[in-house]
Steps between C-alpha positions, in 0.01 A plus 500: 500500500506683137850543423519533125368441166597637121162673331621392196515137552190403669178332373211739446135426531216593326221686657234756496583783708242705693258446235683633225555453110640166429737315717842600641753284522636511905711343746461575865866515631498541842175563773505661836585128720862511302630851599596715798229796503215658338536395142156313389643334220721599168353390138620514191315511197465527137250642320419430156388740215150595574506310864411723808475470885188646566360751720494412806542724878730335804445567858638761720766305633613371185770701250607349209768639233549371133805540302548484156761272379435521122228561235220817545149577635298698669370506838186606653521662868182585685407636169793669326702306217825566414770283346729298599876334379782316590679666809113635645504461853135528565321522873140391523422656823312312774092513433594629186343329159706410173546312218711454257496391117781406232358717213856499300628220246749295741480332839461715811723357797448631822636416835225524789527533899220570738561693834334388855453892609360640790172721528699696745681709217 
């Protein structure tokens, strides 16, 4: 059972993400198996200058929400772009599409978790 872990301490990975630009650099840090409800799992990664996660859709019973620890970007949700800093709290809404891509001069950080939802709502 996940009980804690520091984001700043872990190893990171390197990876492409969803076919994007270049590779992130990732750690998983906990999956559904290791907690108590309907979390899916909780990422964190880093995105370099010029590195994106690319456009991709998740199903309807799927939420996911990034947040932006440090650095810039922008974001693109079914369509729209807008930017995003440190402090964004950003929902990428079940069925939805999005992507995301560190267009600024320093490391984007973000901290990812993924919602089990119902179709129901």
């Amino acid at each position: 059972m996940f009980d804690r872990v520091n984001i700043n301490e872990i190893d990171l990975e390197s990876c492409q993400a969803h076919g994007g630009l270049g590779d992130i650099l990732f750690a998983r840090l906990l999956t559904s198996e290791e907690v108590q409800g309907p979390c899916n799992f909780v990422d964190v990664a880093v995105l370099p200058p010029g590195v994106s996660i690319g456009y991709h859709r998740h199903t309807s019973n799927e939420e996911e929400f990034y947040l932006v620890l440090s650095g810039s970007g922008e974001i693109t949700r079914n369509g729209e772009k807008s930017r995003v800093v440190a402090g964004d709290l950003i929902r990428n809404p079940r069925g939805g599409s999005h992507g995301l891509i560190n267009d600024g001069s320093e490391p984007l950080k973000i901290f990812v978790f993924e919602l089990a939802t119902s179709d129901e709502k």
